[in-house]
C-alpha positions in Angstrom: -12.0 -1.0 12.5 -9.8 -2.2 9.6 -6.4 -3.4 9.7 -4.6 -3.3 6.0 -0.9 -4.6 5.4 0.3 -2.9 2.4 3.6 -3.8 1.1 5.4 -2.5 -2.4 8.1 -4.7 -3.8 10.1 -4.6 -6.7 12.8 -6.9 -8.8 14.9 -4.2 -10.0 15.4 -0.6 -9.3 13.1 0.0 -11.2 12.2 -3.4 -12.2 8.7 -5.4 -12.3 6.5 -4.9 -9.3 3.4 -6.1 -7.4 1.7 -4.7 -4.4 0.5 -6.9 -1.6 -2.7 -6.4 0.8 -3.3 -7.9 3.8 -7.2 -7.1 5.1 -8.6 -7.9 8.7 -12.1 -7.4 9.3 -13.4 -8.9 12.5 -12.1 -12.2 11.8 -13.0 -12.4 8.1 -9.3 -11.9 6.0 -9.2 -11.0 2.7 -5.9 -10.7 0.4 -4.8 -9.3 -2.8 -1.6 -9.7 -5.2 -2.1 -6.9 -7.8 0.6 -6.6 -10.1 2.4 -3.4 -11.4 4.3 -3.6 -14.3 7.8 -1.6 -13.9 8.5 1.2 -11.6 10.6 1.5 -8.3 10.3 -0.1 -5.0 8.6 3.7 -3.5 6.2 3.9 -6.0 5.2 -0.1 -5.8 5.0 1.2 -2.3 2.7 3.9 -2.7 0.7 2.0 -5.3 -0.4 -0.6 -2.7 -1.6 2.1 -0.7 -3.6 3.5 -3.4 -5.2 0.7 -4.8 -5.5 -0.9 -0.5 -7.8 2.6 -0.5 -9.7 1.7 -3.4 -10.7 -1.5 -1.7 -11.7 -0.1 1.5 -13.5 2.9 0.1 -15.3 0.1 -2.7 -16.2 -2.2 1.1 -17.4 1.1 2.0 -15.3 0.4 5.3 -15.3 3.4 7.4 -12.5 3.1 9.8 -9.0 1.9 8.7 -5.8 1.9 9.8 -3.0 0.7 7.7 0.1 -0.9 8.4 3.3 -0.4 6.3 6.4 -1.2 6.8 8.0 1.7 4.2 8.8 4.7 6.4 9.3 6.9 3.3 5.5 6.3 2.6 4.0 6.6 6.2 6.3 9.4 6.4 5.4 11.5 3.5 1.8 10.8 4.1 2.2 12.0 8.1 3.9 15.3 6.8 1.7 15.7 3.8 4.7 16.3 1.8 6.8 14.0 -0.6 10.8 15.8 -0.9 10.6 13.8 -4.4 8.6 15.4 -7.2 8.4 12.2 -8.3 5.9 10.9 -5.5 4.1 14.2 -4.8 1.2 12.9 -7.5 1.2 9.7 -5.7 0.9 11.6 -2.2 -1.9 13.4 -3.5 -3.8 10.9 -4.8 -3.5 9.0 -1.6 -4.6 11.9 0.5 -7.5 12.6 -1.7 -8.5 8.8 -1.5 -7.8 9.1 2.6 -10.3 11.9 3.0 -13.1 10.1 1.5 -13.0 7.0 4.6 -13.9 8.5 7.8 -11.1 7.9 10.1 -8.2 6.8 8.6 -4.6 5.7 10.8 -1.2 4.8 9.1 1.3 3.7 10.8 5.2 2.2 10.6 5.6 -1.6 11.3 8.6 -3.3 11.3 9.1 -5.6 8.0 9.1 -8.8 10.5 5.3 -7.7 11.2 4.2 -7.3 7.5 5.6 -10.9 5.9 2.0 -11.6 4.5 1.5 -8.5 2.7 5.5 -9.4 1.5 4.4 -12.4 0.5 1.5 -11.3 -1.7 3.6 -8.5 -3.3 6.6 -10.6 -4.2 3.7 -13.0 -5.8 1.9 -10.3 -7.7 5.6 -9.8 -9.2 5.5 -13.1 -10.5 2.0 -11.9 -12.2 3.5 -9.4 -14.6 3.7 -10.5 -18.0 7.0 -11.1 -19.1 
């Protein structure tokens, strides 16, 4: 199995943001600052968990279970259902990406449990061109 850290994080509301990934695969680690451009801190959120699916599904890993420490996000993809019409295109294409690894877990962490993903998020803000 996979462990992914995913973490969104923004310098503004909204304001330039950068996703952070955090992989462990039997002992070997990768990681990955991708930054966003502008948007929110939910949809940085959500956007590390789309493009953390990309890299499992292009590793062709087939168990993973992802760690994130935004509840609205493991929330809304536990119910299936974003309140926000904002997020619901961001929900689906999560859900479509899920369905294409075999077993795949989210679940909440507390923030003091994800610093590295923090880490590489608040770096990929730095990323954005100014």
């Amino acid at each position: 199995m996979v462990e992914v850290y995913i973490d969104g994080a923004s310098a503004g509301d909204p304001g330039l943001s950068g996703a952070g990934i955090f992989i462990k695969d039997n002992g070997k680690v990768e990681s990955f600052s991708i930054p966003l451009g502008v948007m929110n801190n939910h949809e940085a959120e959500f956007q590390a968990l789309i493009h953390a699916l990309k890299i499992c599904i292009n590793n062709k890993y087939n168990i993973v279970s992802v760690r994130s420490d935004s509840s609205a996000v493991v929330g809304a993809i536990e119910k299936e259902f974003a309140r926000n019409e904002k997020y619901r295109n961001l929900l689906d294409q999560v859900l479509s990406l899920a369905a294409e690894i075999d077993l795949f877990f989210i679940k909440w962490i507390p923030s003091k449990e994800n610093k590295q993903a923090d880490q590489l998020a608040r770096q990929a803000i730095q990323m954005n061109e100014k």
